[in-house]
N, CA and C atoms as an extended XYZ file, in Angstrom:
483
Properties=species:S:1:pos:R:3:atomname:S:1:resname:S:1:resid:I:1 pbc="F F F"
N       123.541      103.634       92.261 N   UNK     1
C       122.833      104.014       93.469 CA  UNK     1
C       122.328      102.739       94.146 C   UNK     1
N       122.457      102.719       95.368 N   UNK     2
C       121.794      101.638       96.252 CA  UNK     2
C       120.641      101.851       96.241 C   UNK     2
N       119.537      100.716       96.308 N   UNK     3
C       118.425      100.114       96.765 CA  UNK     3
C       117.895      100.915       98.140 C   UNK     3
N       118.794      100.908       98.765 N   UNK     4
C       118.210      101.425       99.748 CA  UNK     4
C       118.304      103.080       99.913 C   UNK     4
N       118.772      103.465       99.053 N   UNK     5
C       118.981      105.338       98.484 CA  UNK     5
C       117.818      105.606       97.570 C   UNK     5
N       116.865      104.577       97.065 N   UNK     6
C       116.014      104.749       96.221 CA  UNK     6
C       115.163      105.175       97.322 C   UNK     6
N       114.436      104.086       98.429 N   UNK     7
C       113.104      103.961       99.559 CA  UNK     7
C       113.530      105.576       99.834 C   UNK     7
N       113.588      106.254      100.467 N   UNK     8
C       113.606      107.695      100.530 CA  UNK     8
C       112.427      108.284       99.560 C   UNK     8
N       113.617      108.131       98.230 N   UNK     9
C       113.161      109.185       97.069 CA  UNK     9
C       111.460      108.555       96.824 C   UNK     9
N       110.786      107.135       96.966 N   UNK    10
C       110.168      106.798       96.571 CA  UNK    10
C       109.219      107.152       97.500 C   UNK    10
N       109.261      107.166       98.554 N   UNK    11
C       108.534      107.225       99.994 CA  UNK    11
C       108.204      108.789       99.907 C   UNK    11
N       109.032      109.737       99.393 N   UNK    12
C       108.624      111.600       99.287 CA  UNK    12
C       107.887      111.644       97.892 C   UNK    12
N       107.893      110.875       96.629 N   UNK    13
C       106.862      110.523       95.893 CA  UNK    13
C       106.150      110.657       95.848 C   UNK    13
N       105.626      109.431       96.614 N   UNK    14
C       104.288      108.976       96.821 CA  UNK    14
C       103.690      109.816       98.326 C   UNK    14
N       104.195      110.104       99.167 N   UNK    15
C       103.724      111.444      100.231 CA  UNK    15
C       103.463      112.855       99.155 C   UNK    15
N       104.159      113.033       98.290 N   UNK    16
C       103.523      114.120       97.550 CA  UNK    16
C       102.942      114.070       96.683 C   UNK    16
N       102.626      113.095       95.773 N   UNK    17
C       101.515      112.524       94.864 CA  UNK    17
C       100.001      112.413       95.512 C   UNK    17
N       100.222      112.043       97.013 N   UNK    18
C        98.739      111.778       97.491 CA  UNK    18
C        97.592      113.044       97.319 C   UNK    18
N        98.038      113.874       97.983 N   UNK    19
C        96.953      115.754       97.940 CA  UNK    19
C        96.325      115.082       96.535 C   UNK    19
N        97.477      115.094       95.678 N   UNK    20
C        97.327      115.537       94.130 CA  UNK    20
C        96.550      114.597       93.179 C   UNK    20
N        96.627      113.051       94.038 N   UNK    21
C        95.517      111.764       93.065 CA  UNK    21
C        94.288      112.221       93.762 C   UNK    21
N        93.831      113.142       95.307 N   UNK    22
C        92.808      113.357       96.021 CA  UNK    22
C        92.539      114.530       94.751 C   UNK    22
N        93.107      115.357       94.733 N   UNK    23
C        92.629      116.978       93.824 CA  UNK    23
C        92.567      116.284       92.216 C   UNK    23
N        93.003      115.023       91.728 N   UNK    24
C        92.501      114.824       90.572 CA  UNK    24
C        91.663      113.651       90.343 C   UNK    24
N        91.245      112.892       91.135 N   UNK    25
C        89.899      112.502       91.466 CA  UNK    25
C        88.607      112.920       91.193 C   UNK    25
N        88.632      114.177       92.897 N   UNK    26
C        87.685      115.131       92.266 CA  UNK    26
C        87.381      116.016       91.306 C   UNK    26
N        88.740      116.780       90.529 N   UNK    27
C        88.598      117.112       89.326 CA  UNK    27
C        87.728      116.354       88.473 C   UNK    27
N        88.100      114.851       88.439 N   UNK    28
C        87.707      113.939       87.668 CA  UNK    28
C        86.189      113.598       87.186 C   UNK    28
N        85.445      113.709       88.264 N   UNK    29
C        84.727      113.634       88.314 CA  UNK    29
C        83.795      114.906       87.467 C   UNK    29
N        84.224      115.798       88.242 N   UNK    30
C        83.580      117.171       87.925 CA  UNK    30
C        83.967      117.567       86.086 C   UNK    30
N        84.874      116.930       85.649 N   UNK    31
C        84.730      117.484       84.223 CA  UNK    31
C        84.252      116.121       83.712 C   UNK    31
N        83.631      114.486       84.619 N   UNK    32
C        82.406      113.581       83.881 CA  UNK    32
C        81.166      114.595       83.911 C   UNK    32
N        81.239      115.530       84.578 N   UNK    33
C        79.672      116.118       84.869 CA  UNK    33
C        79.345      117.140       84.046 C   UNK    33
N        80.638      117.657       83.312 N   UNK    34
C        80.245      118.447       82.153 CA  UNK    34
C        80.578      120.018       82.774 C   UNK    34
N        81.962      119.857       84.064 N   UNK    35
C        81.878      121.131       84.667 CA  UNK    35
C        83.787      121.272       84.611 C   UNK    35
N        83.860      122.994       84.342 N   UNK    36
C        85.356      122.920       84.045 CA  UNK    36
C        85.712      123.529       84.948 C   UNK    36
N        86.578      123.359       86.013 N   UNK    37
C        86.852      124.058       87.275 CA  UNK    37
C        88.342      123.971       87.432 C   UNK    37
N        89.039      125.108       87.195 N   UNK    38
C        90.129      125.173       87.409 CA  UNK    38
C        90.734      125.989       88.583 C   UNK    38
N        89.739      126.227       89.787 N   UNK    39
C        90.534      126.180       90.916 CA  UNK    39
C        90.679      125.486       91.630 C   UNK    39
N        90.641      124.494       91.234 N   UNK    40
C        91.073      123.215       92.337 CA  UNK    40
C        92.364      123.456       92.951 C   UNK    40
N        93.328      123.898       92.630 N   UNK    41
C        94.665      124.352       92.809 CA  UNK    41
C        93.843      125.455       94.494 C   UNK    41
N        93.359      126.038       94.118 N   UNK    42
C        93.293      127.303       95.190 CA  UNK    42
C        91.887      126.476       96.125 C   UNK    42
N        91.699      125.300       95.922 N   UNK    43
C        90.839      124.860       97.125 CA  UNK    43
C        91.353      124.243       97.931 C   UNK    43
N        92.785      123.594       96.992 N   UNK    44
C        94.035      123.063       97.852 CA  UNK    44
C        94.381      123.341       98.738 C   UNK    44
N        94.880      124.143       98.669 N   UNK    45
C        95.249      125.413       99.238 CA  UNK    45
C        94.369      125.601      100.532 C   UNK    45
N        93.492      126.220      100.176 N   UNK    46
C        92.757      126.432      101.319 CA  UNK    46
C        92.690      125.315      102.426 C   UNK    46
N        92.013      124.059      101.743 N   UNK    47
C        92.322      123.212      102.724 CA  UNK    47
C        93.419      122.867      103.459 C   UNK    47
N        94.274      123.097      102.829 N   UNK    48
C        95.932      122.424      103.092 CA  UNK    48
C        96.208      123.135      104.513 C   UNK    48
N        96.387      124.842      104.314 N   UNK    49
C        96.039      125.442      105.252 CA  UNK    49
C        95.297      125.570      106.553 C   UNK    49
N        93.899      125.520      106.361 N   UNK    50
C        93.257      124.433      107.111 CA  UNK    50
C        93.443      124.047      108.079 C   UNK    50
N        94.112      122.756      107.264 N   UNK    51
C        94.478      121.217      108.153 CA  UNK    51
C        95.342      121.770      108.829 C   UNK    51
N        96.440      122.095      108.425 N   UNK    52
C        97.472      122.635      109.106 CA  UNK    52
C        96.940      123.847      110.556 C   UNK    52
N        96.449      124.385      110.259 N   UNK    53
C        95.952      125.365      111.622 CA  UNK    53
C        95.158      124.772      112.697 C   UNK    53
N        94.283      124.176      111.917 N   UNK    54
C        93.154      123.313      113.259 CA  UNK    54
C        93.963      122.347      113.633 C   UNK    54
N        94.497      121.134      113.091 N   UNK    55
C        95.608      120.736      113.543 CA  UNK    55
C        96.772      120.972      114.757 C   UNK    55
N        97.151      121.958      114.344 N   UNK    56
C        97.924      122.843      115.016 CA  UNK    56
C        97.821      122.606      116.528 C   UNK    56
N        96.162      123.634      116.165 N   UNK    57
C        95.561      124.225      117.070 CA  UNK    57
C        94.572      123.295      118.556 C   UNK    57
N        94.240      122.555      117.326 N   UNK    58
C        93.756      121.076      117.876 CA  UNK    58
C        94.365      119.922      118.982 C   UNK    58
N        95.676      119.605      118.086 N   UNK    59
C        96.515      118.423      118.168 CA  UNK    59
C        95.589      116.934      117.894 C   UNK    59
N        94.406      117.132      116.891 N   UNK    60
C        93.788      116.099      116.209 CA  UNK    60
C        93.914      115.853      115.161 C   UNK    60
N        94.304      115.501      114.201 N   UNK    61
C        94.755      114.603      112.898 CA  UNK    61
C        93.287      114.661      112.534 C   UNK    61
N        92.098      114.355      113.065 N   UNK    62
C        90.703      114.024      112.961 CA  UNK    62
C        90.450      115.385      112.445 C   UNK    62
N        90.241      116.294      113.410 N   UNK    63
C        89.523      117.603      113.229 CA  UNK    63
C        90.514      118.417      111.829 C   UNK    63
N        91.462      118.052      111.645 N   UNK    64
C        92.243      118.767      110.966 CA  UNK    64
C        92.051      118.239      109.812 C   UNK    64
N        91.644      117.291      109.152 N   UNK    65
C        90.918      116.562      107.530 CA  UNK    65
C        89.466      116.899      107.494 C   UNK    65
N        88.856      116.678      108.351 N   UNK    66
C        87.992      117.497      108.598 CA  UNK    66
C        87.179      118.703      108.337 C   UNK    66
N        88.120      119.671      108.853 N   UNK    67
C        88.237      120.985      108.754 CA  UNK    67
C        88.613      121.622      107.047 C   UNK    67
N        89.795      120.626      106.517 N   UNK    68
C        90.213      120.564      105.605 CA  UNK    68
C        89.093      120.509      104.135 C   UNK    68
N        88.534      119.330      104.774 N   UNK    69
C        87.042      118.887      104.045 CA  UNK    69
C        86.411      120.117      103.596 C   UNK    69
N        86.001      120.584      104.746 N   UNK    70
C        85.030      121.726      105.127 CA  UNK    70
C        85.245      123.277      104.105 C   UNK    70
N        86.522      123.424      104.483 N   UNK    71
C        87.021      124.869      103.779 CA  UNK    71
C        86.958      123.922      102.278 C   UNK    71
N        87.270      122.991      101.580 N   UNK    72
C        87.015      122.619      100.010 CA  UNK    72
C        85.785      122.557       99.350 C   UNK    72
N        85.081      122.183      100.428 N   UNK    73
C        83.553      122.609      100.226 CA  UNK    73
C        82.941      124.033      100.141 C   UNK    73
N        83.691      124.754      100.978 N   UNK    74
C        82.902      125.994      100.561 CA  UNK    74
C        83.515      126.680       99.770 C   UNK    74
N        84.825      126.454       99.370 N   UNK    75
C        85.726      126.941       98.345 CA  UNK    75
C        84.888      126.487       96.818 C   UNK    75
N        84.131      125.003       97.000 N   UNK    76
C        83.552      124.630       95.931 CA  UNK    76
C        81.852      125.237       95.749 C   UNK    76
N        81.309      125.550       96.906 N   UNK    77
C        80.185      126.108       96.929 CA  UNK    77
C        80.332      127.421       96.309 C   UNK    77
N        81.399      128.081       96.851 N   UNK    78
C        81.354      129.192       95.909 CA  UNK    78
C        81.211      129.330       94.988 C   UNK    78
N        82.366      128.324       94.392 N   UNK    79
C        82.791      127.939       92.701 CA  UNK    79
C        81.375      127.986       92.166 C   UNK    79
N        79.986      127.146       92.884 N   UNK    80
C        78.631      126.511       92.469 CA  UNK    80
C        77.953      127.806       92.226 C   UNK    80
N        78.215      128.235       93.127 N   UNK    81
C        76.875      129.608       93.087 CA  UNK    81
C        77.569      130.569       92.218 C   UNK    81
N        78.536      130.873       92.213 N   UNK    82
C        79.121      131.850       90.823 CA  UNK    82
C        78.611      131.076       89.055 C   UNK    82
N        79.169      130.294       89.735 N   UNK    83
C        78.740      129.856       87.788 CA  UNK    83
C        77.600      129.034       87.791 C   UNK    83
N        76.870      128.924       88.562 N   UNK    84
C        75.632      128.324       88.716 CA  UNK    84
C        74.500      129.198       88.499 C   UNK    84
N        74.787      129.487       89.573 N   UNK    85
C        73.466      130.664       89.848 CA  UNK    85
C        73.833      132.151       89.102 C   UNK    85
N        75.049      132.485       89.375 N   UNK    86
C        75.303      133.973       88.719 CA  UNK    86
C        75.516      133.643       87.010 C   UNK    86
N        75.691      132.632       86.898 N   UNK    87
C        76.197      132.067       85.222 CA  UNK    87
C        77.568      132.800       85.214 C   UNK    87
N        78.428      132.764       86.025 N   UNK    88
C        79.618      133.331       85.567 CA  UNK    88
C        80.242      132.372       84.627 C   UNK    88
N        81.561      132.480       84.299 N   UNK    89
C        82.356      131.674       82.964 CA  UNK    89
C        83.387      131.047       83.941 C   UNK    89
N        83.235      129.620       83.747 N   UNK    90
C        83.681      128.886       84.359 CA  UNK    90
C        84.493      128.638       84.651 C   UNK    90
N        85.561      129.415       83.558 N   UNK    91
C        87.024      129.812       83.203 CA  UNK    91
C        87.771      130.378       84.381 C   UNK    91
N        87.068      131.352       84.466 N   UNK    92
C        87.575      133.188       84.902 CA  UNK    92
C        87.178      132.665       86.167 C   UNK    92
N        86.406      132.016       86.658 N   UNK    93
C        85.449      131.737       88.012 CA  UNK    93
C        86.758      130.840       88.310 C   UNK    93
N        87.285      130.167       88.118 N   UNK    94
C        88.180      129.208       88.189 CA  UNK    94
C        89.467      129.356       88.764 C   UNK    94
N        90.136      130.566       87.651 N   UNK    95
C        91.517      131.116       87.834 CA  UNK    95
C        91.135      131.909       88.802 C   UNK    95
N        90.122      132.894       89.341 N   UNK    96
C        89.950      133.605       90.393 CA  UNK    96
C        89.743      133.207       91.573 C   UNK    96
N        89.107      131.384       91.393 N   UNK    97
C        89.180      130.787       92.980 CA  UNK    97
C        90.863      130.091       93.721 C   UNK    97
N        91.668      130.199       92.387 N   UNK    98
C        92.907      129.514       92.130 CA  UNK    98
C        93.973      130.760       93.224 C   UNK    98
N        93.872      131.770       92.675 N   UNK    99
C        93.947      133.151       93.482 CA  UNK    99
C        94.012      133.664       94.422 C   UNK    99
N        92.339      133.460       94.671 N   UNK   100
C        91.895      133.708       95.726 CA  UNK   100
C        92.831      132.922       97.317 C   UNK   100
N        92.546      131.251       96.884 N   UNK   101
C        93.084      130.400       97.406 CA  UNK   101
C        94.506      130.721       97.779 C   UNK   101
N        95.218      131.245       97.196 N   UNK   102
C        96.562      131.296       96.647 CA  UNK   102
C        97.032      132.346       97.771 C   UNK   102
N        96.497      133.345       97.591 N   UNK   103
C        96.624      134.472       98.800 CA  UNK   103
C        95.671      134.501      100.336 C   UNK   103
N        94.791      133.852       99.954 N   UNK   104
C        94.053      133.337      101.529 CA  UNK   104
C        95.294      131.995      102.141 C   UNK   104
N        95.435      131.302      101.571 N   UNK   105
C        96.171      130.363      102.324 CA  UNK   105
C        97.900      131.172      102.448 C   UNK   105
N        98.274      131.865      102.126 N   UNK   106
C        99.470      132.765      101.928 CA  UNK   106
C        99.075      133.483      103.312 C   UNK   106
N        98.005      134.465      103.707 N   UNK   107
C        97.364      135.394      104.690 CA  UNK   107
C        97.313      134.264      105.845 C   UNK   107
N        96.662      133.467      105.827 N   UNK   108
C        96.119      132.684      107.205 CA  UNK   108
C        97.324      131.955      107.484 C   UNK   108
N        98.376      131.547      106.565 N   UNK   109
C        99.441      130.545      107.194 CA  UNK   109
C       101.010      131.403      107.088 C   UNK   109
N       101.016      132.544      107.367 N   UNK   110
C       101.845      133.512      107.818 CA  UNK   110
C       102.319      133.008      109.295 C   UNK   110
N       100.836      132.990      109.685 N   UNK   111
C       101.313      132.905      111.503 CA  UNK   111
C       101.873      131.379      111.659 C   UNK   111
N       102.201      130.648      110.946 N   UNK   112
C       102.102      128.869      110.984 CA  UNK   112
C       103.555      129.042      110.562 C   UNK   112
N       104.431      129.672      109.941 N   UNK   113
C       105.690      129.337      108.975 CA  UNK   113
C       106.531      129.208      110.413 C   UNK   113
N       106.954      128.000      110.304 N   UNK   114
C       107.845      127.551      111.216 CA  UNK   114
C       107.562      126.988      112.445 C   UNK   114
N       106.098      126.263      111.847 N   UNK   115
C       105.381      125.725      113.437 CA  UNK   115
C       105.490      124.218      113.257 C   UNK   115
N       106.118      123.667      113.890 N   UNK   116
C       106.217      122.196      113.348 CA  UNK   116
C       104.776      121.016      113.781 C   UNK   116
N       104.530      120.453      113.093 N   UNK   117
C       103.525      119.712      113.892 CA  UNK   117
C       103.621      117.969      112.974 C   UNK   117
N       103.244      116.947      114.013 N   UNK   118
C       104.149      115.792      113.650 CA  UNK   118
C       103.082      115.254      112.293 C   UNK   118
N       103.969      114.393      111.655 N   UNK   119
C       103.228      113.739      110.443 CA  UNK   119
C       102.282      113.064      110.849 C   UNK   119
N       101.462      112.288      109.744 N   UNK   120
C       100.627      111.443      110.009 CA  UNK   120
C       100.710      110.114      110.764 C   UNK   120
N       100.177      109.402      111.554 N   UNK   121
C       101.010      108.513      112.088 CA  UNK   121
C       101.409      107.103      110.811 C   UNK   121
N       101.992      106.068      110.771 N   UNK   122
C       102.098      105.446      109.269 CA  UNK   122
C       101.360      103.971      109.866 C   UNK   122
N       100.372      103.861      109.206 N   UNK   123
C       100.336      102.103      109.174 CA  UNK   123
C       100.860      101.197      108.642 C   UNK   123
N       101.625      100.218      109.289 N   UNK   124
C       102.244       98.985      108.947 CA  UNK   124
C       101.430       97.919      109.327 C   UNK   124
N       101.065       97.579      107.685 N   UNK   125
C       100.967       96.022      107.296 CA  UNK   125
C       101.602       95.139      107.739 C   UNK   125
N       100.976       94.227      108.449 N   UNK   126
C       101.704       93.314      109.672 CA  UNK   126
C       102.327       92.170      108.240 C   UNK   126
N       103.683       91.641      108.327 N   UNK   127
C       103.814       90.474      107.549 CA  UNK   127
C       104.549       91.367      106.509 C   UNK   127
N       103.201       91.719      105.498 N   UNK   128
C       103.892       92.649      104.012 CA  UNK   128
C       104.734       93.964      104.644 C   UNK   128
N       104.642       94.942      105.383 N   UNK   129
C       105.434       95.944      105.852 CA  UNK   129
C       107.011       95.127      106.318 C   UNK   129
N       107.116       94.194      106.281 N   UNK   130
C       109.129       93.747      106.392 CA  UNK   130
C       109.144       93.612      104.914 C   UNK   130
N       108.501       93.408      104.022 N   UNK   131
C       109.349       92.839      102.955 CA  UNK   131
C       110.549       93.942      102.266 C   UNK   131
N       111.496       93.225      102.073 N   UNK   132
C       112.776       94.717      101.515 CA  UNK   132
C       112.018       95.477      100.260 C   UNK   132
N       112.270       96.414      100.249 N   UNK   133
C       112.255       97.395       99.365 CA  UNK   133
C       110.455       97.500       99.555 C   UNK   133
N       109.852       97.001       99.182 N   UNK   134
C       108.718       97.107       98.827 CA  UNK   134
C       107.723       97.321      100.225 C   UNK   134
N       108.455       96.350      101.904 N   UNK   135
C       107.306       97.024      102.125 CA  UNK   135
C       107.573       98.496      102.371 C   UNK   135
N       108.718       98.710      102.818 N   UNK   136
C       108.527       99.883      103.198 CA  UNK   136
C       107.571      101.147      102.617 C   UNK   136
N       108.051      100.711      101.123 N   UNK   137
C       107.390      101.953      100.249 CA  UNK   137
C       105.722      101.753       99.801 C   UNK   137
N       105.160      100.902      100.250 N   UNK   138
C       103.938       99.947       99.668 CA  UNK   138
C       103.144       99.774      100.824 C   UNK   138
N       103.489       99.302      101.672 N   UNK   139
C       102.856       99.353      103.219 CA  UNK   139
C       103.364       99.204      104.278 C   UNK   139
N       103.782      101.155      103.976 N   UNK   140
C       104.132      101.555      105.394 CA  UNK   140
C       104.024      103.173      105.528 C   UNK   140
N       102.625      103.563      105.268 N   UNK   141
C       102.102      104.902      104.501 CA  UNK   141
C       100.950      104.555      105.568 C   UNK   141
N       100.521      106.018      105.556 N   UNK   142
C        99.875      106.617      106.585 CA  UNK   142
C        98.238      106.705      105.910 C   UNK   142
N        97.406      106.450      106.455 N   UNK   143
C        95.780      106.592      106.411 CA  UNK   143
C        95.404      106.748      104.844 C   UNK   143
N        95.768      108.311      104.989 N   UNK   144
C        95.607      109.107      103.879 CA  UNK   144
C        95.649      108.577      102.284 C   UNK   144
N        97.362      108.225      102.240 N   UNK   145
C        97.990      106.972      101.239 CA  UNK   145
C        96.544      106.105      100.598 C   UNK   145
N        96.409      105.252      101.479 N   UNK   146
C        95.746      104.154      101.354 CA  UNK   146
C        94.175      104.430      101.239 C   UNK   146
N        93.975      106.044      101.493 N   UNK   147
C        92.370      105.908      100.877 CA  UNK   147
C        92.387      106.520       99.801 C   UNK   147
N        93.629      106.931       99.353 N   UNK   148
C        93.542      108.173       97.885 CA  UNK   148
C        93.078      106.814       97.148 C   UNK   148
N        94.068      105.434       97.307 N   UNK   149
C        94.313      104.334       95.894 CA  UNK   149
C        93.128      103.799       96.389 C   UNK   149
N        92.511      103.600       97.162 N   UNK   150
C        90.879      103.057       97.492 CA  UNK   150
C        90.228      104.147       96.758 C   UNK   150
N        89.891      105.052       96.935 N   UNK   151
C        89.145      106.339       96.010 CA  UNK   151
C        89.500      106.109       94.717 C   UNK   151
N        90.485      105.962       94.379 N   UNK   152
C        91.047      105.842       92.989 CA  UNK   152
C        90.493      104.560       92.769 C   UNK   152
N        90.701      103.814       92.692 N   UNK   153
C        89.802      102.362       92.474 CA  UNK   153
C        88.168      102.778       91.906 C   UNK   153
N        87.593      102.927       93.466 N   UNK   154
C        85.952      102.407       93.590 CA  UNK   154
C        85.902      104.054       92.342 C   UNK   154
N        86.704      105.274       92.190 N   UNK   155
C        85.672      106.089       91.384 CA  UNK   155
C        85.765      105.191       89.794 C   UNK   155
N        87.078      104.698       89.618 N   UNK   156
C        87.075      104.174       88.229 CA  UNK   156
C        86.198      102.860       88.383 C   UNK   156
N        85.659      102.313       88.940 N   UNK   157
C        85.202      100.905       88.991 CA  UNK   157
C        83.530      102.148       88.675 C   UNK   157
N        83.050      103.233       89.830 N   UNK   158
C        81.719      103.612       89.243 CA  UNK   158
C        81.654      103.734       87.640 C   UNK   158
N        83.076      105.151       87.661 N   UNK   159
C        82.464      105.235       85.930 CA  UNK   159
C        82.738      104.708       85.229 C   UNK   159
N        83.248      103.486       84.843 N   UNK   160
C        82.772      102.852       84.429 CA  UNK   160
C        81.599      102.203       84.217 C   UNK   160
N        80.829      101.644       85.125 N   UNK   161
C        79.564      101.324       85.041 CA  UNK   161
C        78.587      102.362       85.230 C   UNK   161
């Protein structure tokens, strides 16, 4: 296989790895805190959805992470006040927000299947973005990219200390 048949496969990678170092981050955190939450999957979701509609609806990239934010938060507030306040089992509270998520973002993005709306725009690293092979796949990724591995950094640099 050519070198240059790889940048593709590597470039859809790392575009689909990103959601997923963001959703295990915050996982990450949340089981340092002594909390087991397994709908992160269905807050995904929700947000993903989301983004995608306000977006849409918008034509802001801004309002649509945003928005995204917003619905994970209350997807997680829920999560809080069920097993917080109600003492539900953290388990069952979990797989049911996973669910929940699962068929709310299924319901709300019915009307979206087949709505195209453009990617993120990509930043190129002036200089490092020519280098062969590497910049492309290394720096020439969009916003998002580049704050998951910043997040990923500064949370392992906290817990550690």
């Amino acid at each position: 296989m050519a070198l240059e048949a790889v940048i593709p496969i590597l470039l859809t990678i790392i575009s689909a790895a990103t959601p997923l170092l963001l959703a295990g981050i915050g996982e990450l955190v949340t089981e340092r805190s002594g909390v087991l939450n397994l709908g992160v999957e269905g807050m995904m979701l929700a947000g993903a959805v989301t983004a995608f509609a306000v977006t849409f609806a918008s034509g802001s990239y801004t309002l649509g992470i945003l928005a995204a934010a917003l619905a994970g938060m209350a997807m997680a507030f829920v999560f809080g006040v069920l097993t917080l306040t109600l003492v539900s089992n953290q388990v069952a509270t979990g797989l049911a927000l996973t669910l929940f998520g699962l068929g709310l973002s299924a319901l709300l993005g019915a009307g979206f299947v087949g709505s195209p709306i453009a990617p993120l725009p990509k930043l190129a690293i002036p200089g490092l973005s020519s280098i062969p092979v590497l910049g492309p796949v290394l720096f020439h990724q969009d916003a998002l990219v580049y704050l998951s591995v910043a997040l990923a950094v500064g949370v392992a640099w906290f817990l550690k200390r």
